[in-house]
C-alpha positions in Angstrom: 16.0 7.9 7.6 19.4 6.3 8.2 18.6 3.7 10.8 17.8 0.6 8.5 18.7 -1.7 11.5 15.6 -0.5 13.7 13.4 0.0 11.0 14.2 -3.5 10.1 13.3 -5.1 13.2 10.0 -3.1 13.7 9.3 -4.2 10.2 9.9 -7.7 11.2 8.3 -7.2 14.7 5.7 -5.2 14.7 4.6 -4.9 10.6 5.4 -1.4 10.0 7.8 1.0 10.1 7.7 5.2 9.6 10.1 7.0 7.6 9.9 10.9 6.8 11.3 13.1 4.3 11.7 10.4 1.7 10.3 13.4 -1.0 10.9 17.3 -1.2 8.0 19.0 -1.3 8.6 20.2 -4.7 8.8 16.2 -5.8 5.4 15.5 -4.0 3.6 18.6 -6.2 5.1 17.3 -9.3 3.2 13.9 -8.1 0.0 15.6 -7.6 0.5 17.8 -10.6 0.4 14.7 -13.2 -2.0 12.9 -11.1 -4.5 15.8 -11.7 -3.6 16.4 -15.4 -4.9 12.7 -15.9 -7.5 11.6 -18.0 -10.2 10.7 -15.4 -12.7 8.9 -17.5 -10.9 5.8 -17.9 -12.4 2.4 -16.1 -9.6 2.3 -13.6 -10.3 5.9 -12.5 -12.8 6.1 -9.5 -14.5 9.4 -8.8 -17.2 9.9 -6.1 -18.0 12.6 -3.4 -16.4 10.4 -0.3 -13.5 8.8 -2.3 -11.1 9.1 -5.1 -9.2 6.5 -6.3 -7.0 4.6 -9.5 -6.5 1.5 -9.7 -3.1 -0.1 -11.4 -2.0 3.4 -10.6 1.4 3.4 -12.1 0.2 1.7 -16.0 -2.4 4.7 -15.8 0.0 7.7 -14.7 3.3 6.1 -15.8 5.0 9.7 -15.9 5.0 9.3 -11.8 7.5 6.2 -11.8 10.8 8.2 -12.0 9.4 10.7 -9.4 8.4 7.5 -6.5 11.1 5.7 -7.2 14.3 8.5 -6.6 17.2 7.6 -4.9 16.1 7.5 -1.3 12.9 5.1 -1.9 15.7 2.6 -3.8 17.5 3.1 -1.0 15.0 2.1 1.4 13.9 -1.1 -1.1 17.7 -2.3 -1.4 18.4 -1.9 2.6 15.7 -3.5 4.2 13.9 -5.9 1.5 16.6 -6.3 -1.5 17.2 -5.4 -5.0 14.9 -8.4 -6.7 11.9 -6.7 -5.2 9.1 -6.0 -7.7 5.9 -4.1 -7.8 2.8 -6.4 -8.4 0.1 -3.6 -7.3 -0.6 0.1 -7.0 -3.1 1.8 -6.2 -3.9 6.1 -5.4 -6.1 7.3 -2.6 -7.7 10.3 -2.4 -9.6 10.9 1.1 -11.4 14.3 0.1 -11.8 17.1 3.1 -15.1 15.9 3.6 -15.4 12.6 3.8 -17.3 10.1 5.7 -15.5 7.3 4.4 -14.6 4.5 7.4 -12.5 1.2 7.2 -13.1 -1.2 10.1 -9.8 -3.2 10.7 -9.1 -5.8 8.1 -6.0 -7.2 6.8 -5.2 -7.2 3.3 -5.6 -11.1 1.7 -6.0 -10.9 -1.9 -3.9 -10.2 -5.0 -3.8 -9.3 -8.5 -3.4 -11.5 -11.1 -3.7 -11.9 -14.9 -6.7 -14.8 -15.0 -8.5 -17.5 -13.1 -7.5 -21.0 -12.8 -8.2 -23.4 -10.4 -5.1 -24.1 -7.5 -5.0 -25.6 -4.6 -4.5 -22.8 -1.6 -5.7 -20.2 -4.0 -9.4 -19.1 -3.6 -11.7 -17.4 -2.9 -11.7 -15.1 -6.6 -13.5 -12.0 -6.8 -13.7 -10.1 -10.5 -13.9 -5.8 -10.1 -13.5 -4.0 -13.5 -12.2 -6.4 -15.3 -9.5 -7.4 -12.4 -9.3 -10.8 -11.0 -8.3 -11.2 -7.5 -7.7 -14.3 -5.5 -6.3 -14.9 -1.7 -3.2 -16.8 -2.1 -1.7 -19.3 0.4 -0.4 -17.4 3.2 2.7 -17.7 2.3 2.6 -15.7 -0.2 1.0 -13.2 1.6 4.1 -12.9 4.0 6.3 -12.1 1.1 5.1 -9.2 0.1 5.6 -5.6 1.5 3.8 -2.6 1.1 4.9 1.6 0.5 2.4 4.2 1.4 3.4 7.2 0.0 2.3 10.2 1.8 1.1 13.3 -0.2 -0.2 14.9 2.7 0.2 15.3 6.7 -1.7 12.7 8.1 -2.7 12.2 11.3 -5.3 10.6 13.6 -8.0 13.9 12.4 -7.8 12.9 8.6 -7.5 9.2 8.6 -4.5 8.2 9.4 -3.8 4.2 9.5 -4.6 2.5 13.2 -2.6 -0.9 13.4 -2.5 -3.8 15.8 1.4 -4.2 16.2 2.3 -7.4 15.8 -1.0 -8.8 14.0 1.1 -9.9 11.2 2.5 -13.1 12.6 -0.8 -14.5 13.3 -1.4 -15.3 10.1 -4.8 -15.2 9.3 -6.5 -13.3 12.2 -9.8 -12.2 11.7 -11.0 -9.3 13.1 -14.0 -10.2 14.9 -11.5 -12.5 17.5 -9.5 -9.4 18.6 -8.6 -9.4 22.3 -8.2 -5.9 23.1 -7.2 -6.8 26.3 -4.2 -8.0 25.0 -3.8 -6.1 21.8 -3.0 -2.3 22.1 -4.1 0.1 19.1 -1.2 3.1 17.4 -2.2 5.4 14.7 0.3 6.0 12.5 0.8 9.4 11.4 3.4 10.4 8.6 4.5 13.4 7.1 3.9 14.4 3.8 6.9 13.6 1.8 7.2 10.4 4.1 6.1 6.7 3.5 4.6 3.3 5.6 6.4 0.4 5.1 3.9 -2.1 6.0 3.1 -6.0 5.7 -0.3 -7.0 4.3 -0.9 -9.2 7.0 -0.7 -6.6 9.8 -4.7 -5.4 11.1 -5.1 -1.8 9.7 -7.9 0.6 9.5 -8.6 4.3 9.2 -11.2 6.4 10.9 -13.4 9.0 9.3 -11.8 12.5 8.3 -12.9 15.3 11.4 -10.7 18.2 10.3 -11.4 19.1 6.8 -7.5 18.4 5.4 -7.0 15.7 2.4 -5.3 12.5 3.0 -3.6 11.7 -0.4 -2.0 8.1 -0.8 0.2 6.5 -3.3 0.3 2.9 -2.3 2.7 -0.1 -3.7 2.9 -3.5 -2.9 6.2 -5.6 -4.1 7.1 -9.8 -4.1 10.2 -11.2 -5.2 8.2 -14.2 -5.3 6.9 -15.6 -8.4 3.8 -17.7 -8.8 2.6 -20.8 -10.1 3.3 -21.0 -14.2 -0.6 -20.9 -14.3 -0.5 -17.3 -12.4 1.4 -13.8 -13.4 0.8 -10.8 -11.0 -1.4 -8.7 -13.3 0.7 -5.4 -12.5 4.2 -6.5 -12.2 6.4 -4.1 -13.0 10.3 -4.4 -12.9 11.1 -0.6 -11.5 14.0 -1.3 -9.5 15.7 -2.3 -12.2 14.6 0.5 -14.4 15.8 3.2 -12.0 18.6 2.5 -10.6 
């Protein structure tokens, strides 16, 4: 976890990077132990038999925040982004043993924000339980970075993230143009205690789960980027600064 040079220039490269052992295994029960002694019935709680999910994740389990952000995830913030980084989304996954659930390759091109208002370079809106989200120019896109945390072993069987390396810097690419004679395919597989660093941007999917095992995921997306005075992220949250 020490090489910040190489992970930075696969970040920059390639749009992700792989880093293990960034929890104990004690510190990713305590996550899991105060995710499932949550109240489930609230709106941004998601419960069905192929998927498990929470959106704004860490305003609806606040107890988690000391536990993500420990002293090797600031470390890994403040060496290869910087320490004005904020968070402006989270989100928990819960693939269950069984599921079905498949995600065709995508990238991610919306964020979350307090309201709508008309700007130029920001549209199309959508509205999900009472959450606006709108696809910002891209370069707001290229600013942020996202952390998958990894509650479980995860591997090609139980849905691990497949990623076109280098997708990011081709701005918008949809997926329907991909040359796969010129594009190659890796599945990412991390450890549990380990996290993704990954940019939006980058084409990402996940296959179906084959071998019975959960794939758990805590993810965070951060910006040091503000937006228009019209705009506020909906979810930003200040963490570095709380835990140092």
């Amino acid at each position: 976890m020490k090489d910040f040079k190489q992970k930075r220039q696969m970040l920059s490269e390639s749009g992700f990077a792989i880093l293990n052992d960034v929890y104990t295994a004690d510190e990713v029960q305590q996550m899991l132990s105060r995710i499932e002694n949550a109240d489930y019935s609230k709106e941004n709680f998601r419960k069905s038999e192929g998927l498990f999910a929470i959106r704004q994740f860490l305003k609806e389990i606040p107890e988690t925040a000391a536990l993500i952000f420990n002293e090797n995830l600031q470390n890994v913030i403040r060496e290869l982004f910087g320490s004005d980084y904020f968070v402006v989304k989270s989100i928990y996954f819960d693939k269950p043993e069984g599921s079905n659930w498949y995600v065709s390759y995508h990238q991610d091109l919306t964020i979350s924000v307090d309201q709508k208002t008309e700007l130029a370079g920001f549209g199309p809106w959508t509205k999900k339980h009472g959450q606006f989200a709108v696809q910002p120019p891209v370069d707001v896109l290229e600013n942020v970075f996202t952390i998958r945390i990894h509650l479980d072993d995860t591997d090609e069987h139980n849905g691990a993230l497949k990623v076109v390396p280098g997708s990011h810097q081709k701005q918008i690419y949809r997926p329907e143009t991909i040359d796969w004679s010129k594009e190659t395919e890796v599945v990412c597989s991390v450890a549990k205690g380990g996290i993704m660093l990954m940019k939006p941007l980058l084409l990402h999917s996940s296959s179906r789960t084959v071998d019975n095992r959960k794939r758990r995921v805590i993810h965070i997306e951060f910006s040091n980027r503000e937006l228009p005075l019209e705009l506020q992220w909906s979810e930003r949250m200040d963490i570095m600064l709380e835990y140092r």
